[in-house]
C-alpha positions as CSV (number, residue, x, y, z in Angstrom):
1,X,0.0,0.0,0.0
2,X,1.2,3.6,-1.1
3,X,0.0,6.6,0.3
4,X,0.2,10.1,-1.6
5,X,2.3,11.5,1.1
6,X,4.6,8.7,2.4
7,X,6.0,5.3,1.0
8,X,4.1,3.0,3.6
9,X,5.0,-0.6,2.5
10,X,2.8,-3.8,2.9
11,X,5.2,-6.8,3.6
12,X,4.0,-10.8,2.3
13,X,2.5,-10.6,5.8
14,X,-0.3,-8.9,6.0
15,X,-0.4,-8.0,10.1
16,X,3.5,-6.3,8.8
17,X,3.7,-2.7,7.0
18,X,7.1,-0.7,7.1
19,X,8.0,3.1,6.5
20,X,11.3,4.3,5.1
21,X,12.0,7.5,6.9
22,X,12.3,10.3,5.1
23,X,13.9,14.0,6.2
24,X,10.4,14.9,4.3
25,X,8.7,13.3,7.0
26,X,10.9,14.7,9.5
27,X,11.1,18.1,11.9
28,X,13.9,19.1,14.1
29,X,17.0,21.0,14.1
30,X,19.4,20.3,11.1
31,X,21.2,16.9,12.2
32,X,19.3,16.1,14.9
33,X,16.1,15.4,12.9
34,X,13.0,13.3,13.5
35,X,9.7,11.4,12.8
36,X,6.7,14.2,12.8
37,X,4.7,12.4,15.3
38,X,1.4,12.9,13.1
39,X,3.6,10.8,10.6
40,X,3.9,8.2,12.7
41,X,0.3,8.0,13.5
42,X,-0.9,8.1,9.9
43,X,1.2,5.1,9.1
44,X,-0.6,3.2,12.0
45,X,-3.9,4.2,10.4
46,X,-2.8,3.4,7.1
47,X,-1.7,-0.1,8.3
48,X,-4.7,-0.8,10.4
49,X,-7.0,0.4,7.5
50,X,-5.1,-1.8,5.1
51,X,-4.7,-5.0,7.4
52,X,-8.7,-4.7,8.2
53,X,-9.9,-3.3,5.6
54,X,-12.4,-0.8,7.6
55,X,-12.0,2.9,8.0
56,X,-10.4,3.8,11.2
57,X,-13.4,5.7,13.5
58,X,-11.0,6.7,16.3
59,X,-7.2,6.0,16.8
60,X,-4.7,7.8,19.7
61,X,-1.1,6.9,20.0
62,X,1.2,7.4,22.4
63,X,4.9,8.5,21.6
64,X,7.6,7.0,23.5
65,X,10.7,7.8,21.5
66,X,12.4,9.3,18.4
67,X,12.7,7.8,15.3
68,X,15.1,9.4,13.3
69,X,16.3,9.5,9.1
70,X,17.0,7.1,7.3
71,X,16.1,4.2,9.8
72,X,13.1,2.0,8.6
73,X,9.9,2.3,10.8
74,X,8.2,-1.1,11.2
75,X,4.7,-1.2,11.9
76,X,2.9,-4.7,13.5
77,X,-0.9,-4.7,13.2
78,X,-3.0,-6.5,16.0
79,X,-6.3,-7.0,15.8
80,X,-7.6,-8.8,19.1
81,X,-11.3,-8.3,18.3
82,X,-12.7,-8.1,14.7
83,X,-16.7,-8.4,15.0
84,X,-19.0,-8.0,12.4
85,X,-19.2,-4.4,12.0
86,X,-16.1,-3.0,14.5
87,X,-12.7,-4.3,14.8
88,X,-10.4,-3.3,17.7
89,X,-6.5,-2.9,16.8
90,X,-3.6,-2.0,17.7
91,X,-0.3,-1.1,16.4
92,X,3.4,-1.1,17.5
93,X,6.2,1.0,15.8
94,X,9.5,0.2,16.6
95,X,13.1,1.1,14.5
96,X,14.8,-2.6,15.4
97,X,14.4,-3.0,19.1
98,X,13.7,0.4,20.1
99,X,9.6,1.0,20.5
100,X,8.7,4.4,19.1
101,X,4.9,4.7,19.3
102,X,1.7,2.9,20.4
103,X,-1.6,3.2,18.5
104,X,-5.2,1.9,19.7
105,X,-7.8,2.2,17.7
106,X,-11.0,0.9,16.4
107,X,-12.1,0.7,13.4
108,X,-15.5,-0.1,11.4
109,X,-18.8,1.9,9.9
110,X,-22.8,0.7,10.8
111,X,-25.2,1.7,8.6
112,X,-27.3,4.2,9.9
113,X,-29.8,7.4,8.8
114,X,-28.5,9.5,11.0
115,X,-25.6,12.3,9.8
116,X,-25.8,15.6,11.8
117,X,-23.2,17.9,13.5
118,X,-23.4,20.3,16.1
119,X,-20.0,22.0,15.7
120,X,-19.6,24.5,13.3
121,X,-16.7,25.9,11.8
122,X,-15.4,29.5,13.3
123,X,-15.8,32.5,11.1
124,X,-12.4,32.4,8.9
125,X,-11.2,34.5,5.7
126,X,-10.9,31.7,2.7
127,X,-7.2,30.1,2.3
128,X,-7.0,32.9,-0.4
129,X,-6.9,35.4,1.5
130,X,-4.8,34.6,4.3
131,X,-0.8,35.1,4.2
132,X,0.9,31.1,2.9
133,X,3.6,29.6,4.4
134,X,5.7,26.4,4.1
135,X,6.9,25.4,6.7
136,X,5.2,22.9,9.5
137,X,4.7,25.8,11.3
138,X,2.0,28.4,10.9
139,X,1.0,31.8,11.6
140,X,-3.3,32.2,12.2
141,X,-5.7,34.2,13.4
142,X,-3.6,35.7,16.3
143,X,-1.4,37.8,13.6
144,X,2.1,37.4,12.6
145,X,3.4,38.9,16.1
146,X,1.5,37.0,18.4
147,X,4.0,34.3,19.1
148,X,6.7,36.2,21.1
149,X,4.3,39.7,22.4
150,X,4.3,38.7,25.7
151,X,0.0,38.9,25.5
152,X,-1.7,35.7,26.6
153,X,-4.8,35.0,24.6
154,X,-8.4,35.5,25.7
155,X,-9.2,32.4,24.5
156,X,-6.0,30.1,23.6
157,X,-7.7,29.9,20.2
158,X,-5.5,29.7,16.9
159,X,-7.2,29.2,13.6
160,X,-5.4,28.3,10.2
161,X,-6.3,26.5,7.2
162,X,-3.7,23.6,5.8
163,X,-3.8,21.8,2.8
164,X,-1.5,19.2,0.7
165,X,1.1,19.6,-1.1
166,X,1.1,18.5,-4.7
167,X,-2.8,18.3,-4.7
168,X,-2.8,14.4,-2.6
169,X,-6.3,13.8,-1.5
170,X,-7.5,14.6,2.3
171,X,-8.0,10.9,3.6
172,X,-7.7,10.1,7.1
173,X,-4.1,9.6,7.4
174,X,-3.6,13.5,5.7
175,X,-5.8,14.3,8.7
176,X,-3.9,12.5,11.4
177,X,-1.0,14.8,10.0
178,X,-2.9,17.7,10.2
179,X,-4.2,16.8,13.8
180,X,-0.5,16.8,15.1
181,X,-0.5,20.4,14.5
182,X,-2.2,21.2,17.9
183,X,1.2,22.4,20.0
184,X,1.4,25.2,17.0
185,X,-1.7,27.4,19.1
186,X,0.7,26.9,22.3
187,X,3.1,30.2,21.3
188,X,-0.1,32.0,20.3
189,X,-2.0,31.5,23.4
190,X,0.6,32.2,25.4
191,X,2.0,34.9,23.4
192,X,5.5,33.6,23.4
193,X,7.9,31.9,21.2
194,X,6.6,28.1,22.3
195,X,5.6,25.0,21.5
196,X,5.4,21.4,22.4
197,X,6.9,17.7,21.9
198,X,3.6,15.9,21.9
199,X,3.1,13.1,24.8
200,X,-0.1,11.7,22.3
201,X,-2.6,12.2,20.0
202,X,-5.9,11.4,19.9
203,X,-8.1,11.7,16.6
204,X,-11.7,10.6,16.3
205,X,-13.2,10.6,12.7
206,X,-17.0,12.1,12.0
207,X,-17.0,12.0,7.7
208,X,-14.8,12.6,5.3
209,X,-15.5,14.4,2.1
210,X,-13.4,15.9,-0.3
211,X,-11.9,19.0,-0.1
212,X,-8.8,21.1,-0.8
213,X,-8.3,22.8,2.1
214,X,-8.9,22.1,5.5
215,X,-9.8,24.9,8.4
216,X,-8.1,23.7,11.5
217,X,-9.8,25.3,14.8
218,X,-7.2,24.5,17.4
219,X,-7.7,25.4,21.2
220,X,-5.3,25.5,24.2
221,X,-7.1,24.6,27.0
222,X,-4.3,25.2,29.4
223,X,-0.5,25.5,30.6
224,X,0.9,24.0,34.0
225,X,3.5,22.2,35.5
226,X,5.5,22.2,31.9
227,X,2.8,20.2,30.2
228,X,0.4,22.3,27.8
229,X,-3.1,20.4,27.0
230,X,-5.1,21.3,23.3
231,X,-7.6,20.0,20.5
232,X,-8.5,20.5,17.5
233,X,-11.4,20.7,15.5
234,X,-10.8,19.9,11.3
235,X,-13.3,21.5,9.2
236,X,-13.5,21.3,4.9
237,X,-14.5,24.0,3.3
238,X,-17.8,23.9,3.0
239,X,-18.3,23.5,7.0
240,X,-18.8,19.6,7.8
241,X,-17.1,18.6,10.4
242,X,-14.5,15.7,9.7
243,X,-12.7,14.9,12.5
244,X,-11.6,16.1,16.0
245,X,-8.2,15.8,17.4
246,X,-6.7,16.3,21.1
247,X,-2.9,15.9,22.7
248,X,-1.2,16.0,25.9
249,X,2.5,17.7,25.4
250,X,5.7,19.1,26.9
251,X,5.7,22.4,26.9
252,X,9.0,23.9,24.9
253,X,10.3,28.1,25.7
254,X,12.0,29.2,23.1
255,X,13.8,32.6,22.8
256,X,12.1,35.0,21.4
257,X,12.5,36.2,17.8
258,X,14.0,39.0,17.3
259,X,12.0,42.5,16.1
260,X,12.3,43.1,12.1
């Protein structure tokens, strides 16, 4: 199995899938590089998705170490329950010995009549309008100087629209990616140069649809004891509600950039 964004490989056992890892996959300081953790939790998808062949509903992993370019992530699929509309799975990533993530999840759909939301997506300017950058980082509603004024939010809120490079479709391991953005509202709401090494990620799938880009309403619920605490709403365009994401992280001070 190929995905549009990474090279996730099935193996002649099905319960196997392996990811050659990329510095495109990576973030970190030059030479000290390492696995985006949203990476690592789309490949679980993508292997548990592929091994049971059911869309994942919800999936959270936990990150316990740092997998780093150009070792080989190997994912092993578990499925202790597999009924007949929900399976339960789970998945190890490890780099040889060394265990680098754990992802629950379940995974299934039951038909049903009922498709409603009650969350609606925040008043935004459209992706054209707003200022693009390329990097994993982004700069949203708060304004360009947010991140390092000293203010702390109101609200800990921190809107921004993403979207995939080279056109690849929004499935539900793009949005796993996405999700991992959460620690980028932490310097915003906090109105400091910060961020966080996330501790997990939770993401919990309503309905996909297609879209370009994707409006993601992150919110910092709180700071102490050098752990932050966020989620994440993931809107398309046109308002439905897809998914909705939450993580646990260390909080990260940085110095503060210097005035232009």
């Amino acid at each position: 199995m190929t995905t549009p964004f990474f090279d996730l490989r099935a193996t002649h056992n099905p319960h196997r899938w392996f990811l050659p890892l990329t510095e495109a996959l990576c973030v970190g300081p030059p030479g000290a590089t390492f696995m985006f953790g949203g990476v690592g939790l789309a490949a679980a998808i993508g292997a548990m998705e592929g091994t049971c062949k059911r869309p994942v509903i919800w999936a959270t992993a936990q990150y316990l170490s740092y997998a780093r370019p150009p070792s080989v992530v190997d994912l092993d699929v578990r499925v202790p329950a597999h009924g007949r509309h929900t399976s339960q799975a789970r998945v190890i990533g490890h780099v040889g010995d060394t265990e680098i993530l754990t992802v629950n999840a379940a995974l299934g759909e039951r038909p049903s009549p009922y498709s409603h939301q009650w969350a609606h997506m925040p008043e935004a300017p459209p992706p054209e309008a707003c200022e693009e950058t390329h990097r994993w980082t982004a700069k949203g509603r708060h304004g360009a100087a947010a991140a390092g004024n000293g203010e702390i939010s109101e609200d800990g809120r921190f809107v921004l629209w993403i979207r995939p490079r080279g056109g690849q479709p929004v499935d539900s391991a793009m949005l796993a990616i996405m999700a991992d953005h959460v620690p980028s509202g932490v310097g915003a709401a906090l109105g400091e140069n910060a961020g966080g090494n996330s501790l997990d990620n939770t993401i919990r799938f309503r309905r996909i649809v297609p879209t370009q880009w994707v409006l993601c309403d992150i919110q910092i619920h709180g700071v102490h004891g050098g752990f932050a605490h966020g989620a994440m709403r993931l809107f398309a365009q046109d308002g439905e509600l897809m998914a909705t994401a939450s993580q646990s992280m260390i909080l990260r001070m940085r110095e503060r950039p210097e005035p232009a």
